[in-house]
LOSE-813117 format. One record per residue (C-alpha): x, y, z; residue number from 1. Coordinates in nm, 2 decimals, m for minus. Example, Ala and Ser with C-alpha at 12.3 -4.5 7.8 and 13.67 -1.06 7.14 Angstrom:
<dovexs>
1.23 m0.45 0.78 1
1.37 m0.11 0.71 2
</dovexs>
This chain:
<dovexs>
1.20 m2.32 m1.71 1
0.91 m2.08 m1.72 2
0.84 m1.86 m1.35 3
0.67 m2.07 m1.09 4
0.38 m1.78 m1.12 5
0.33 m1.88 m1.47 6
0.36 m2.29 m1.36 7
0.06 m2.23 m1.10 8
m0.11 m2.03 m1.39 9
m0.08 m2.33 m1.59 10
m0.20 m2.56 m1.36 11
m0.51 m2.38 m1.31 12
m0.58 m2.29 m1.69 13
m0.53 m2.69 m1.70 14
m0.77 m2.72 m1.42 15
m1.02 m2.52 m1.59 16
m0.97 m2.66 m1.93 17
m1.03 m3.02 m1.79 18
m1.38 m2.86 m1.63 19
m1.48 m2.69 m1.96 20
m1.46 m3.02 m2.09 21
m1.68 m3.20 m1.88 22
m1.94 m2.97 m1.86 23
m2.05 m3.03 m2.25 24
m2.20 m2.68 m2.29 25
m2.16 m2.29 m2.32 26
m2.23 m2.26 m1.93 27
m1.91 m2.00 m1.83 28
m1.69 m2.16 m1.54 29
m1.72 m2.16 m1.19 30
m1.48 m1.91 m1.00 31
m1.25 m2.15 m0.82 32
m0.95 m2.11 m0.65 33
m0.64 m2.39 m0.57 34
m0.52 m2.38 m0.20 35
m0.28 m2.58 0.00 36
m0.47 m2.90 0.23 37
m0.47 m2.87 0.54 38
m0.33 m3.23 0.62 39
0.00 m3.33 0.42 40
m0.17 m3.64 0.25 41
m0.38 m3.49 0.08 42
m0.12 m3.36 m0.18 43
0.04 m2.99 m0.20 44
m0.29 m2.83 m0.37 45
m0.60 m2.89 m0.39 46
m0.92 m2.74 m0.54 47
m1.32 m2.80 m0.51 48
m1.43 m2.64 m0.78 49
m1.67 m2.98 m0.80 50
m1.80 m2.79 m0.52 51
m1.92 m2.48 m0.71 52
m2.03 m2.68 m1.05 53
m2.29 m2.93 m0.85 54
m2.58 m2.68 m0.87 55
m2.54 m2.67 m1.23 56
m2.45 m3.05 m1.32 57
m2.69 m3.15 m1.09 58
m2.44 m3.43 m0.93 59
m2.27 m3.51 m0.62 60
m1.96 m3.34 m0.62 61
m1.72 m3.61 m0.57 62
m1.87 m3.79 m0.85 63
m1.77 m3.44 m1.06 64
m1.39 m3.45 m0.95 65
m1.35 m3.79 m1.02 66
m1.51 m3.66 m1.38 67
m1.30 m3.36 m1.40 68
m0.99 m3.57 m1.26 69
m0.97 m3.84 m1.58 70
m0.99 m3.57 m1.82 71
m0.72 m3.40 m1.64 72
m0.53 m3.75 m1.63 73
m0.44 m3.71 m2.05 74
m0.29 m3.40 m2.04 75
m0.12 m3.41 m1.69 76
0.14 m3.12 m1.74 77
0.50 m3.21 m1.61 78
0.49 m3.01 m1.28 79
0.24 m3.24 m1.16 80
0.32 m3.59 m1.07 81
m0.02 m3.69 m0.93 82
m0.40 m3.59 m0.92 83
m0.57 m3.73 m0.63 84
m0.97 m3.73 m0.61 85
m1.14 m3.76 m0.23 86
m1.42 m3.73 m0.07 87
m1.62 m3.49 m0.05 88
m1.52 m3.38 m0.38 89
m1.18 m3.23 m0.30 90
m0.96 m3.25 m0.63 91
m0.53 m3.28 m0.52 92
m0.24 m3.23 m0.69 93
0.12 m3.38 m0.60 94
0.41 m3.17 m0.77 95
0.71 m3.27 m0.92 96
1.03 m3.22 m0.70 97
1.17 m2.95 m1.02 98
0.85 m2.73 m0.92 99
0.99 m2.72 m0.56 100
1.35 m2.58 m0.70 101
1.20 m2.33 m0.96 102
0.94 m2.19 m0.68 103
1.25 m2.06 m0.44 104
1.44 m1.95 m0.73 105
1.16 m1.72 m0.87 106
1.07 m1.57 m0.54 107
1.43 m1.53 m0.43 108
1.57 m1.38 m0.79 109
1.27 m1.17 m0.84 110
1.29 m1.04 m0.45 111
1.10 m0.69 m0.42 112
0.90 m0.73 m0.75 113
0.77 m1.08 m0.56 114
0.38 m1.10 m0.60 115
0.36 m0.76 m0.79 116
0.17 m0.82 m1.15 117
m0.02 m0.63 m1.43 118
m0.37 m0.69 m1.41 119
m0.46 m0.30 m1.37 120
m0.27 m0.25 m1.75 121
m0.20 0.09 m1.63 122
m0.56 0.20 m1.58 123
m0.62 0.52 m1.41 124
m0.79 0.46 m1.04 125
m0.91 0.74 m0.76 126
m0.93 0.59 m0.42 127
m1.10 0.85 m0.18 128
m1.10 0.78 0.14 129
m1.10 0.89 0.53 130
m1.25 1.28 0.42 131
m1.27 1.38 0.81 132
m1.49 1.70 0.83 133
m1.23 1.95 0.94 134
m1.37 2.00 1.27 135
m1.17 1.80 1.50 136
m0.93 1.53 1.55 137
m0.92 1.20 1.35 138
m1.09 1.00 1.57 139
m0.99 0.58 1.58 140
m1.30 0.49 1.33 141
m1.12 0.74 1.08 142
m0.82 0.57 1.12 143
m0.96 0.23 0.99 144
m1.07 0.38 0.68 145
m0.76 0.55 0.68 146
m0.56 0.21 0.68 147
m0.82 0.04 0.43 148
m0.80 0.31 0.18 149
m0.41 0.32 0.19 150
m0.36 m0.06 0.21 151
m0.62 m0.08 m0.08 152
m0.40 0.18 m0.29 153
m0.10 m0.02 m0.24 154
m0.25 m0.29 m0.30 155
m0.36 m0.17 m0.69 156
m0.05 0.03 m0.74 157
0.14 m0.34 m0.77 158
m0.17 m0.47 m0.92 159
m0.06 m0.24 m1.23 160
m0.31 0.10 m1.17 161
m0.22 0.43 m1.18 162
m0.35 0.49 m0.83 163
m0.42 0.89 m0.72 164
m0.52 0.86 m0.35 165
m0.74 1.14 m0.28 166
m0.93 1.34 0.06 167
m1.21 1.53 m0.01 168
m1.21 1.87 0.24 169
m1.59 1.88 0.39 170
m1.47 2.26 0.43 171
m1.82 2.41 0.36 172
m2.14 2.43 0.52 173
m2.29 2.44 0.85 174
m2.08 2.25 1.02 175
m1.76 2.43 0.96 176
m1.91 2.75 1.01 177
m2.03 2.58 1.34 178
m1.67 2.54 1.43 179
m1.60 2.89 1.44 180
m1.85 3.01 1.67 181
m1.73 2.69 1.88 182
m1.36 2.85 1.87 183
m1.51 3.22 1.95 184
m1.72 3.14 2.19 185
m1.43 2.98 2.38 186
m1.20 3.29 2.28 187
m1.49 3.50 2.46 188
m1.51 3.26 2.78 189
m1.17 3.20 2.87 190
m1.09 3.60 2.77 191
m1.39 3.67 3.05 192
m1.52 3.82 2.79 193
m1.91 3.90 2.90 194
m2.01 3.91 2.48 195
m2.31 3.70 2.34 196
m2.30 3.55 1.99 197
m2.56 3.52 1.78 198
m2.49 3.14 1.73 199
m2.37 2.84 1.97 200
m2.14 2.62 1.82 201
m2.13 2.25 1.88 202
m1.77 2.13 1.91 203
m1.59 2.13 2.25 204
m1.26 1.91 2.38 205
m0.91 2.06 2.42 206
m0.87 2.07 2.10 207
m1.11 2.39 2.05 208
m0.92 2.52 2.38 209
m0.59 2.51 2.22 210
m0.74 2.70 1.87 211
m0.92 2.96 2.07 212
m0.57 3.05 2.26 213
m0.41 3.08 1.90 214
m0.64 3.31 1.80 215
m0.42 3.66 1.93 216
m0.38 3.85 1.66 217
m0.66 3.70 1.45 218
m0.96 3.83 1.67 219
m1.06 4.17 1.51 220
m0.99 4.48 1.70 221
m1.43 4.57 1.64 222
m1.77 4.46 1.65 223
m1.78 4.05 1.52 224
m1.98 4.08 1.19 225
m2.00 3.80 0.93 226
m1.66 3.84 0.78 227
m1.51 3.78 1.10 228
m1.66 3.46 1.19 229
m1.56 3.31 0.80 230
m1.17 3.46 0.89 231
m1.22 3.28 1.24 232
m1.37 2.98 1.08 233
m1.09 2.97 0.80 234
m0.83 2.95 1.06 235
m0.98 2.72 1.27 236
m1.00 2.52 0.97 237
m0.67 2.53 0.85 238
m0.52 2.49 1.17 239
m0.74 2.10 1.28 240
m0.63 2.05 0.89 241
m0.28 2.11 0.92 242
m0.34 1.83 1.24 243
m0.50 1.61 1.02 244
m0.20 1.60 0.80 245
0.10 1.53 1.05 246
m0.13 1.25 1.23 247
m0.20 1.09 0.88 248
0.18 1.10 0.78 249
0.31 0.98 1.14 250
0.03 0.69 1.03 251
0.22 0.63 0.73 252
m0.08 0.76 0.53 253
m0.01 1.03 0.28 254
m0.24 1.16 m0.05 255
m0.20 1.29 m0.37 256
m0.43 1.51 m0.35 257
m0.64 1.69 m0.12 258
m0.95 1.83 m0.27 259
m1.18 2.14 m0.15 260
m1.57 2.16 m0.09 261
m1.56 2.47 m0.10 262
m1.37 2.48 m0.44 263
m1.69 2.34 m0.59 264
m1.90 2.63 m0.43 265
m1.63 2.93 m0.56 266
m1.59 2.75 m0.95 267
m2.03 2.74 m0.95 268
m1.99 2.34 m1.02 269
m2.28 2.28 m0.84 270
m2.52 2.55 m1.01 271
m2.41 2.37 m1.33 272
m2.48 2.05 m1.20 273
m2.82 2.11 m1.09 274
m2.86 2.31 m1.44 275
m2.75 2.00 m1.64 276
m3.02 1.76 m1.42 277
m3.29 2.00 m1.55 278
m3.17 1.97 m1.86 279
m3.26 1.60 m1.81 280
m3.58 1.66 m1.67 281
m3.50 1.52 m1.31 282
m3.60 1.85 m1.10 283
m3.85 2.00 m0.96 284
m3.96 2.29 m0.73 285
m4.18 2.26 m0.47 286
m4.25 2.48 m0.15 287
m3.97 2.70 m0.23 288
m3.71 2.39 m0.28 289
m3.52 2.21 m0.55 290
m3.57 1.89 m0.55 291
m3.41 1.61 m0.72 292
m3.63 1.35 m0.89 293
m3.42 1.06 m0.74 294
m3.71 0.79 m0.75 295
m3.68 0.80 m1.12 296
m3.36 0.68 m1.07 297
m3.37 0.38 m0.86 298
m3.41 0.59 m0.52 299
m3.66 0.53 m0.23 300
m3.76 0.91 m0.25 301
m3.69 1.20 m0.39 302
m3.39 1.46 m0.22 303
m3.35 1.82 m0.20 304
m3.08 2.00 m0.37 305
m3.17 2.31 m0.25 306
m3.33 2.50 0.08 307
m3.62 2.74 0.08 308
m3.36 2.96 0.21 309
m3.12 2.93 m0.12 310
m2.88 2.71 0.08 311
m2.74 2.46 m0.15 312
m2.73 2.08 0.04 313
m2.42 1.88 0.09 314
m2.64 1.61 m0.16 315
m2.56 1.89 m0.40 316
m2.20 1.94 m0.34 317
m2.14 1.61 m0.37 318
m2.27 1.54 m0.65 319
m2.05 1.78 m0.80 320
m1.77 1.62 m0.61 321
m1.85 1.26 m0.80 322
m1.88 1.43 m1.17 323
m1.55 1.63 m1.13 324
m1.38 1.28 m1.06 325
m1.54 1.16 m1.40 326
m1.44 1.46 m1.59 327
m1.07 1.41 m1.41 328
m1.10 1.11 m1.68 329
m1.06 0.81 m1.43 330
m1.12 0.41 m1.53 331
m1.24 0.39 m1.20 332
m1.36 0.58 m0.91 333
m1.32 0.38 m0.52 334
m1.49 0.57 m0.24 335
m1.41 0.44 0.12 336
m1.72 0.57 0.33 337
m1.81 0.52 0.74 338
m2.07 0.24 0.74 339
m2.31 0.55 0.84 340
m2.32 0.63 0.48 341
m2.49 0.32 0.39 342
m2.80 0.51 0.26 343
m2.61 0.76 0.08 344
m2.51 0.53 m0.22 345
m2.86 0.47 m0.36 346
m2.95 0.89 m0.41 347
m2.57 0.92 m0.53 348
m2.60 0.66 m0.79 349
m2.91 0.79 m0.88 350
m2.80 1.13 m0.95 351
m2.47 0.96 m1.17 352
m2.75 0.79 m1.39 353
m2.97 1.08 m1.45 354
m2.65 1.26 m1.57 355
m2.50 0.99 m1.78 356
m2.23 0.88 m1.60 357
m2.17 0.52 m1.56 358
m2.25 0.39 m1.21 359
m2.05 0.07 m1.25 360
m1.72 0.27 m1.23 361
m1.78 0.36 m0.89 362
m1.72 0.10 m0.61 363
m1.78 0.16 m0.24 364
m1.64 m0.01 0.01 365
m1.83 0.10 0.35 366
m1.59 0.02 0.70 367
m1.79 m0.04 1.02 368
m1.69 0.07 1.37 369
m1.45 0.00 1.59 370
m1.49 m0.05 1.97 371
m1.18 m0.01 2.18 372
m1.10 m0.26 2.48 373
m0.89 m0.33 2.77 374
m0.86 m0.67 2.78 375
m1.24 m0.70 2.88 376
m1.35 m0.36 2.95 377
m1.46 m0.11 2.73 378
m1.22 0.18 2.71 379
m1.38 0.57 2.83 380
m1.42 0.86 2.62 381
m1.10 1.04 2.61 382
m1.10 1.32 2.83 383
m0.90 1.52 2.61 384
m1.04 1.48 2.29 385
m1.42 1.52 2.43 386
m1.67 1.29 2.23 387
m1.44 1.02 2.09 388
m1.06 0.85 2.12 389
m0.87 1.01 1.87 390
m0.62 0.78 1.60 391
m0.33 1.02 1.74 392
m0.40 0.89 2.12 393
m0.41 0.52 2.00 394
m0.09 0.52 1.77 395
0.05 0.71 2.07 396
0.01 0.42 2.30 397
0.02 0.07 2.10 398
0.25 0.23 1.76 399
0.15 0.24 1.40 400
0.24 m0.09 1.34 401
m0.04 m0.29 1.55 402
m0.29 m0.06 1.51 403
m0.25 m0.07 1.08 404
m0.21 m0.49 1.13 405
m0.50 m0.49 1.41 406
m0.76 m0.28 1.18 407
m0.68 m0.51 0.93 408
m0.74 m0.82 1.11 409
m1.12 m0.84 0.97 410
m1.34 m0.74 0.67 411
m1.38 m0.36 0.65 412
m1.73 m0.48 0.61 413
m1.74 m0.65 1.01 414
m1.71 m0.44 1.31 415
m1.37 m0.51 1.53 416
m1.29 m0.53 1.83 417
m0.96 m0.32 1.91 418
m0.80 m0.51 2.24 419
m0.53 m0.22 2.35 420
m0.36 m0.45 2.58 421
m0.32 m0.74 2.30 422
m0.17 m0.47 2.07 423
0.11 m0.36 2.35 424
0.17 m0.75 2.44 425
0.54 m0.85 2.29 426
0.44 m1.22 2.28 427
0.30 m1.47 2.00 428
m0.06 m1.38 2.15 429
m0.01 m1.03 1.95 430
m0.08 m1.12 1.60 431
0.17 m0.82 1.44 432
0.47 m0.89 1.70 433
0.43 m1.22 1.59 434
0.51 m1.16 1.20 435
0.73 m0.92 1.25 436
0.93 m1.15 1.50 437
0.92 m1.41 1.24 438
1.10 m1.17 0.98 439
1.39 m1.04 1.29 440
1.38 m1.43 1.36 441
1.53 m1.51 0.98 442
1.75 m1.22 1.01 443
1.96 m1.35 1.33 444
1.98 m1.65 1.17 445
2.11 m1.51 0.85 446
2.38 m1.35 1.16 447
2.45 m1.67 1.29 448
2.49 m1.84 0.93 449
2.74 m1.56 0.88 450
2.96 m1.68 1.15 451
2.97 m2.03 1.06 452
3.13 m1.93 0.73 453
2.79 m1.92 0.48 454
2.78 m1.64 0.23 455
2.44 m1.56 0.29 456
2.43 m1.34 m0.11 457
2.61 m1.62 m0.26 458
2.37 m1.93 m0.18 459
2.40 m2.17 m0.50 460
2.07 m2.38 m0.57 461
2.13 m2.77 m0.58 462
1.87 m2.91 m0.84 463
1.95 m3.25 m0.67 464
1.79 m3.13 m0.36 465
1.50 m3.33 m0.22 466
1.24 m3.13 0.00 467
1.11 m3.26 0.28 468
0.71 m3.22 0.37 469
0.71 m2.90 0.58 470
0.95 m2.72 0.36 471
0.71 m2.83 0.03 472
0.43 m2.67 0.24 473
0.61 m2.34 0.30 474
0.71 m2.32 m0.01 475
0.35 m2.34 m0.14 476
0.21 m2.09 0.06 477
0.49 m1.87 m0.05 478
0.41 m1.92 m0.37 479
0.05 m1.84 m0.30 480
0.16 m1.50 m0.24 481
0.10 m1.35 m0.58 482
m0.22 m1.49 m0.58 483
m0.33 m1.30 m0.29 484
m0.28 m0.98 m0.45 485
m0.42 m1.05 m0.75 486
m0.72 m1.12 m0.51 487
m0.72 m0.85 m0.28 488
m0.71 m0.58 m0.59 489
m0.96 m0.81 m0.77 490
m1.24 m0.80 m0.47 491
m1.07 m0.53 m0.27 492
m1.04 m0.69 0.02 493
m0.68 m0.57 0.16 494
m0.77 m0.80 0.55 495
m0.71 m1.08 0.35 496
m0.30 m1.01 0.37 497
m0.31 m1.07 0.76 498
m0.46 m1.34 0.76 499
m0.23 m1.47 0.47 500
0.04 m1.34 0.70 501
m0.04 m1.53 1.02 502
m0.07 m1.82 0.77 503
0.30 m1.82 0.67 504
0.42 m1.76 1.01 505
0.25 m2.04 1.13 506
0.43 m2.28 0.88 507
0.75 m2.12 0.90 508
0.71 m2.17 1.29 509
0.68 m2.52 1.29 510
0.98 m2.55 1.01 511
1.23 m2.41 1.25 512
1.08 m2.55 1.55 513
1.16 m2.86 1.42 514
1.44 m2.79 1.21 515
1.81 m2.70 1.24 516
1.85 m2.43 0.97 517
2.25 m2.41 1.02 518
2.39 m2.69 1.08 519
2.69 m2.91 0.99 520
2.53 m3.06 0.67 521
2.58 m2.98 0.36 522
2.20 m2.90 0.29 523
2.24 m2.57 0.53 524
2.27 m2.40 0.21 525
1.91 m2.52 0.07 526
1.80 m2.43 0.39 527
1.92 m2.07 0.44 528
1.78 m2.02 0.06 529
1.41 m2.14 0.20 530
1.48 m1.86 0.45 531
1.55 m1.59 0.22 532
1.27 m1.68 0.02 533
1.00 m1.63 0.33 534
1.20 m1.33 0.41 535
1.16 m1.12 0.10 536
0.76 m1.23 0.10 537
0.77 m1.14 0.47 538
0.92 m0.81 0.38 539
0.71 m0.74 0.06 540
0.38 m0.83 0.25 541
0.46 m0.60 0.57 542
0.58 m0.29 0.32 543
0.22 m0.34 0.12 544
0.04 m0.33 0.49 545
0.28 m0.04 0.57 546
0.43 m0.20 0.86 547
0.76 m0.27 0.97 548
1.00 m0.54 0.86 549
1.21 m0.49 1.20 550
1.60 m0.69 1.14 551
1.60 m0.75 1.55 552
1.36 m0.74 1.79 553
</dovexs>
């Protein structure tokens, strides 16, 4: 018998077959997807693609499914015993018993390759995300961009990419040189040193504190000249970098690669750059400036490459940035930006097009803010960090896990609302506690099995086996699983795993609420294999959300 994936692939191929049929032209399908009912009586799937064809047929949609439904009647393939058609339009299918059987063995022998498929066919991908100016701590909006971008990588490395995750250094510019006058002028003031720089800086917290008192040996012996302030900003630098790093990796976020501004500055990429735009006629000079003629391009107006002064623009840099990613040789190019950056994308693309790079290869995924909470107060500024709460303070207090679950509890395109006491709570009210209890849950039962004599590894299927509603139903949305990868690499949308999460747990709450899993029948075994099967897509779906599977809780 062929792999349930490939049964659910045929029944929507003959789904979509049956639709092509009744639509009589060259009009391309709907998108449409099969999900489980939410009432048992309405079959195991269902679909409403009727739904999404009525604005082109013109017809009520359940008089569509009840079309669609008698040209799927003659070919009715043998996993499917019955197509039921309902109002509104809803289209459901009733699966043969043998589907059931075949679903818990493919989940259970393919166990850690569950869900993972080849619909990337090895293309090369560069996911960029978080890029923190290294300047200060990653605060907690960093951290959601950090657990989207990682998630997301996951997510296309079992989709079949060759995934390079990637941070981009902002280490040049005003605002790094800003953060070593920030770290001398602190040097100076808790030296009592009476000296006066010819530049404030901007940053302040403990964090600038602790830098300044590192300083020592690094301070020159003379006068502070420009050199000195570059060798003061270069350790500053290095040293909120190197902080960076461990709070990523105690995150569970780590990178290929982690890529220099200021390498574009030392190599000239971004003389050439500008060079090659006027080769293409797109710049100008006005009142001592270059200028970018971006409005050509699709852009609301045009943007400065270069200052009167001879100061190149971060614009410039990163455009640079985006055409040594193409000339890396990459299928395709994912930037995860702050929703601040909504504006940016326009004059980037722009700049792409006027230099004959395809657009369409990049894809931005822009992640709004998040707004911490106690229960129903807003939580303070940190006192230590200065202007913000920094990821390291909130993994700190709640752990990795329930913050990576929690910032993916919504679209990276909503805002969320982080609830720091719902994230320490060790009760079903906590979303992650509750999945991951669900997996320790299968584990002491496993244990107990154990002791009552069951080889847990040596479970034998019997095809004779009839399954009863709600283990039908959590077999389904087990079997939904690879599904929601292919989804999530497809639209990029790594939330949608928690909620699929939650989902399952729900299901499998209910089954052994209301069922004995060991017991003295001789069905215990059929039983303890449904368990292994959530299990390993329990475990699977946690390691992709980089979260713990715990054994006991």
């Amino acid at each position: 018998m062929p792999s349930v994936t490939a049964m659910i692939n045929t029944l929507v191929e003959f789904i979509r077959t049956a639709v092509t049929d009744y639509m009589d032209s060259d009009d391309a399908v709907p998108q449409f997807s099969v999900n489980i009912p939410a009432r048992e009586e309405y079959g195991d799937f269902s679909t409403g693609v009727a739904f999404s064809l009525a604005p082109a047929v013109k017809k009520p949609p359940f008089e569509i499914a009840s079309g669609i439904s008698k040209k799927m009647q003659k070919g009715i393939p043998g996993i499917v015993s019955r197509i039921d058609v309902i109002k509104p339009g809803y289209i459901n299918f009733f699966m043969d018993n043998k589907f059931w059987h075949a679903g818990v063995k493919d989940i259970v022998e393919k166990n850690t390759a569950y869900g993972k498929n080849n619909f990337g066919q090895g293309k090369r991908i560069l996911v960029e995300f978080i890029s923190a100016n290294p300047t200060g701590p990653v605060h907690v909006g960093h951290g959601r961009g950090a657990v989207v971008g990682d998630v997301l990588a996951r997510v296309l490395a079992v989709s079949g990419y060759h995934v390079t995750r990637e941070y981009y250094i902002n280490d040049a510019g005003n605002q790094v040189l800003s953060l070593g006058y920030s770290v001398l002028n602190e040097y100076y003031r808790l030296n009592g040193i009476d000296t006066e720089v010819s530049r404030q800086g901007e940053y302040a917290g403990e964090y600038i504190k602790n830098i300044s008192d590192m300083l020592g040996s690094h301070m020159p012996q003379s006068d502070i000249n420009e050199e000195h302030i570059r060798l003061i900003t270069g350790f500053a630098a290095d040293v909120i970098l190197d902080t960076i790093k461990q709070t990523l990796l105690g995150f569970g976020v780590g990178f290929d690669s982690w890529f220099s501004e200021k390498s574009l500055y030392e190599d000239n990429s971004i003389p050439a750059v500008i060079q090659e735009l006027e080769k293409k006629n797109a710049v100008s000079r006005s009142e001592g400036a270059t200028w970018f003629l971006s409005t050509l391009y699709g852009d609301e107006k045009d943007r400065v490459l270069q200052k009167q002064s001879g100061e190149l623009t971060y614009f410039a840099s990163d455009i640079a940035y985006h055409v040594n990613k193409y000339k890396r040789g990459y299928d395709m190019l994912v930037n995860v930006w702050g929703a601040d950056h909504h504006g940016y994308l326009p004059r980037i693309m722009a700049a792409l097009r006027a230099l004959g790079y395809d657009p369409a290869k990049v894809i931005v995924l822009f992640v709004q803010m998040v707004r911490l909470m106690r229960g129903d107060k807003p939580v303070a500024m940190s006192k230590r960090a200065g202007e913000y709460v920094t990821l390291k303070e909130l993994v700190d207090e709640v752990g990795s896990d329930a913050v990576r679950f929690f910032f993916l509890q919504r679209s990276h395109e909503s805002q969320l609302v982080f609830d720091i006491e719902l994230a320490k709570k060790q009760s079903q009210e906590n979303p992650v506690y509750y999945v991951q209890y669900a997996h320790a849950r299968i584990a002491s039962i496993f244990v107990y099995a154990r002791t009552k004599g069951w080889d847990v590894n040596g479970l034998t299927y019997a095809a004779d086996y009839v399954f009863g509603a709600e283990e039908k139903r959590l077999i389904a949305q087990c079997l939904l699983y690879p599904q929601v990868i292919m989804d999530m690499a497809v639209k990029m949308e790594p939330h949608r795993l928690t909620h699929y999460l939650i989902e399952l747990v729900g299901i499998l709450h209910k089954y052994y609420t209301d069922t004995r899993v060991v017991g003295d029948d001789s069905n215990t075994g059929q039983r303890l294999l449904l368990m292994k099967m959530v299990k390993i897509v329990l475990k699977n779906a946690l390691d992709l959300l980089g979260i713990n599977a715990p054994e006991k809780m």
